[in-house]
N, CA, C and O atoms as a MOPAC input file, in Angstrom:
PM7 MOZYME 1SCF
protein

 N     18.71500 1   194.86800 1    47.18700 1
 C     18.26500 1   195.90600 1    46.25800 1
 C     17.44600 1   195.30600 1    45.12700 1
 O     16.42800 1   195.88800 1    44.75300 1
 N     17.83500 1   194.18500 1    44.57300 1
 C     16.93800 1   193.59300 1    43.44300 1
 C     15.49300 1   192.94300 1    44.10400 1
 O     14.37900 1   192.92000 1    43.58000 1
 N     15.76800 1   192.60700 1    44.97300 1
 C     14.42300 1   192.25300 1    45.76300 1
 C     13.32200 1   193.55800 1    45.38400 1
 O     12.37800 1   193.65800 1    44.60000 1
 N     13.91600 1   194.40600 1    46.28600 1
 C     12.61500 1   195.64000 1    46.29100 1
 C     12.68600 1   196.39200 1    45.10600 1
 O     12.14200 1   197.49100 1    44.99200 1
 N     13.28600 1   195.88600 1    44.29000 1
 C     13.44700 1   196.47500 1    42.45800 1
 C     12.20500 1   195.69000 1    42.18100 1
 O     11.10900 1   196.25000 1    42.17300 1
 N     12.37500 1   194.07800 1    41.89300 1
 C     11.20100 1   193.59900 1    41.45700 1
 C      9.39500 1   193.83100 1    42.51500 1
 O      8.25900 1   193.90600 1    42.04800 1
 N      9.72000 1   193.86600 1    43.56300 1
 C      8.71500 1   194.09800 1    44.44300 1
 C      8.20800 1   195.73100 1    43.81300 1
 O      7.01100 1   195.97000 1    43.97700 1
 N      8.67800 1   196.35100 1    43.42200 1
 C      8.02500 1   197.52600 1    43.19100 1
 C      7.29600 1   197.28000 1    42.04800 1
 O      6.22700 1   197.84200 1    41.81000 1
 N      7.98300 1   196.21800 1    41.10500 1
 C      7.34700 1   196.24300 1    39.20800 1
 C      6.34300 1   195.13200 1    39.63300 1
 O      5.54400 1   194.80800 1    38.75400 1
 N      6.25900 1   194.57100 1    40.68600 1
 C      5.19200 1   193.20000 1    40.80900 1
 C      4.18200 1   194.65800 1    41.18600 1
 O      3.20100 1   194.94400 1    40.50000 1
 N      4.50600 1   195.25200 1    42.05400 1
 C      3.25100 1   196.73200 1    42.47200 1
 C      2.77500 1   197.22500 1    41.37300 1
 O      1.54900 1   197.33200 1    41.36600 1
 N      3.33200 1   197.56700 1    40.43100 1
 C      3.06000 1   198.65800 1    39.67200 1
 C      2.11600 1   197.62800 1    38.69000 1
 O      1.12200 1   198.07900 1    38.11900 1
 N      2.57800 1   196.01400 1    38.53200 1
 C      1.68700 1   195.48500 1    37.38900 1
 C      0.27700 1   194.97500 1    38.40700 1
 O     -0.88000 1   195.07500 1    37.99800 1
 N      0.53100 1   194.59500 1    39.35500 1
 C     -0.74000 1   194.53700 1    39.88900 1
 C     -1.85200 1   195.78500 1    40.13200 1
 O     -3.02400 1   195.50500 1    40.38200 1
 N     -1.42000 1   197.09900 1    40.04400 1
 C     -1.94800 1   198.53100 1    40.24800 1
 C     -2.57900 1   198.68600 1    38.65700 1
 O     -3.79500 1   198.72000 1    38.46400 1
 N     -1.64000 1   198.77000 1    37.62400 1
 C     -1.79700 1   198.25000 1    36.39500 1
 C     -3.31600 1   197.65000 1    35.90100 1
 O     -4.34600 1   198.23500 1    35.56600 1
 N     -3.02000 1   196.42700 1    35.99900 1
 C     -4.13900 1   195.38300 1    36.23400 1
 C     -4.71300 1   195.61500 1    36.87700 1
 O     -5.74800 1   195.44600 1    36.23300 1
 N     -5.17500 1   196.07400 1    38.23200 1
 C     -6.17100 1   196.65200 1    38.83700 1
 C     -6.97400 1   197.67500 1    38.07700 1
 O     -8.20100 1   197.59900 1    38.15300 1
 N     -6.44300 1   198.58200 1    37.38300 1
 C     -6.75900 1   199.97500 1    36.60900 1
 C     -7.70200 1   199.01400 1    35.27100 1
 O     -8.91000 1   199.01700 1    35.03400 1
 N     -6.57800 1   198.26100 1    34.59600 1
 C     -7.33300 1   198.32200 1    33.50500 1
 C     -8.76800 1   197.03900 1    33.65000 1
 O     -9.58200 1   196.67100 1    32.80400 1
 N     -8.57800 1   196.63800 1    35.11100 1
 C    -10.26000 1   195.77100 1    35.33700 1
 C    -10.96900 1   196.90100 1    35.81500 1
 O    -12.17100 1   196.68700 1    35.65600 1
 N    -10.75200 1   198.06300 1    36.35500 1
 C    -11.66200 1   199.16600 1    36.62600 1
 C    -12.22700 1   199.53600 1    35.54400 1
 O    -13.42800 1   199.30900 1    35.39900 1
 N    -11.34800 1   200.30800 1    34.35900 1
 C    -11.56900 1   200.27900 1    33.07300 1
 C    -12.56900 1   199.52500 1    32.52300 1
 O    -13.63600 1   200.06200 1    32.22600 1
 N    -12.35400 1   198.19900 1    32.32000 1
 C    -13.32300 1   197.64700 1    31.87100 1
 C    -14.72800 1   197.74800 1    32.32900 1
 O    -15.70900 1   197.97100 1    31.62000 1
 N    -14.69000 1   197.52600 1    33.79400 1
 C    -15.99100 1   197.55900 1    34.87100 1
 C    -16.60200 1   198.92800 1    34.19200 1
 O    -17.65200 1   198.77400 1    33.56900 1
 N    -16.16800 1   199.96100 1    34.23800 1
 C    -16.08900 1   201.51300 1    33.61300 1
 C    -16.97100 1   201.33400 1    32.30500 1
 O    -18.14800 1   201.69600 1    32.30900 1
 N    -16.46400 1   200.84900 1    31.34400 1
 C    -16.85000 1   200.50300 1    30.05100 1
 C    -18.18200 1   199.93300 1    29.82600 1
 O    -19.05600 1   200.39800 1    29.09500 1
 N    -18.24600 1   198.66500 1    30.67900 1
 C    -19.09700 1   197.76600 1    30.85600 1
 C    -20.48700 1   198.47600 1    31.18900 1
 O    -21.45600 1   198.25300 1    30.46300 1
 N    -20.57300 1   199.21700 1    32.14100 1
 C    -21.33000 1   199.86200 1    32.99700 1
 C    -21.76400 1   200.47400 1    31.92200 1
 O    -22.56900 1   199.78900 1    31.29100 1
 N    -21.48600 1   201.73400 1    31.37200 1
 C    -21.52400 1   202.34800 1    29.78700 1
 C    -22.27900 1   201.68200 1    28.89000 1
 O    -23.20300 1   202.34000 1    28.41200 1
 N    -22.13900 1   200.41300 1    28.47000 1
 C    -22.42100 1   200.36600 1    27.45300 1
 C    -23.60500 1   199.19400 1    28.35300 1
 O    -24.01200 1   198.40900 1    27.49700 1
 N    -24.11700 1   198.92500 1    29.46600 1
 C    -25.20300 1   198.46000 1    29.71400 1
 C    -26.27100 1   199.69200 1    29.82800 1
 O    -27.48000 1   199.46100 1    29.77800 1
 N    -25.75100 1   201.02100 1    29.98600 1
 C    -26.30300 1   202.29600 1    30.59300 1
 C    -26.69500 1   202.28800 1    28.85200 1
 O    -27.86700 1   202.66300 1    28.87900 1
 N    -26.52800 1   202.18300 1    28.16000 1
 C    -26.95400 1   202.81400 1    26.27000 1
 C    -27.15300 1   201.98100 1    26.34700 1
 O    -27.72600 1   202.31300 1    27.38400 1
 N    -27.39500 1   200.39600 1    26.27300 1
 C    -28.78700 1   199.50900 1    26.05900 1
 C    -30.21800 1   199.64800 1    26.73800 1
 O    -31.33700 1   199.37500 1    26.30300 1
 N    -29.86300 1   200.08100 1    27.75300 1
 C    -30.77100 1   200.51000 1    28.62800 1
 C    -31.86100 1   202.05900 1    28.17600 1
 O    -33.08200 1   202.19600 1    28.09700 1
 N    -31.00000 1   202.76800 1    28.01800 1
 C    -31.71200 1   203.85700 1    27.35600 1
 C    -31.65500 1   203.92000 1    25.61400 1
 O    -32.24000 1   204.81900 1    25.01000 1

């Protein structure tokens, strides 16, 4: 049971971290799009 306890919070921080490098990519994109124009 503690196995697939931590296996779920290793998921959720890698999903996490996935999100907030999208985010950034997101951001990034944005604010090259308003230098641009």
């Amino acid at each position: 049971m503690i196995m697939i306890k931590t296996f779920i919070k290793n998921m959720d921080l890698l999903v996490a971290l996935s999100a907030t490098k999208h985010l950034q990519t997101l951001m990034n994109l944005q604010s090259i799009k308003r230098n641009i124009l």
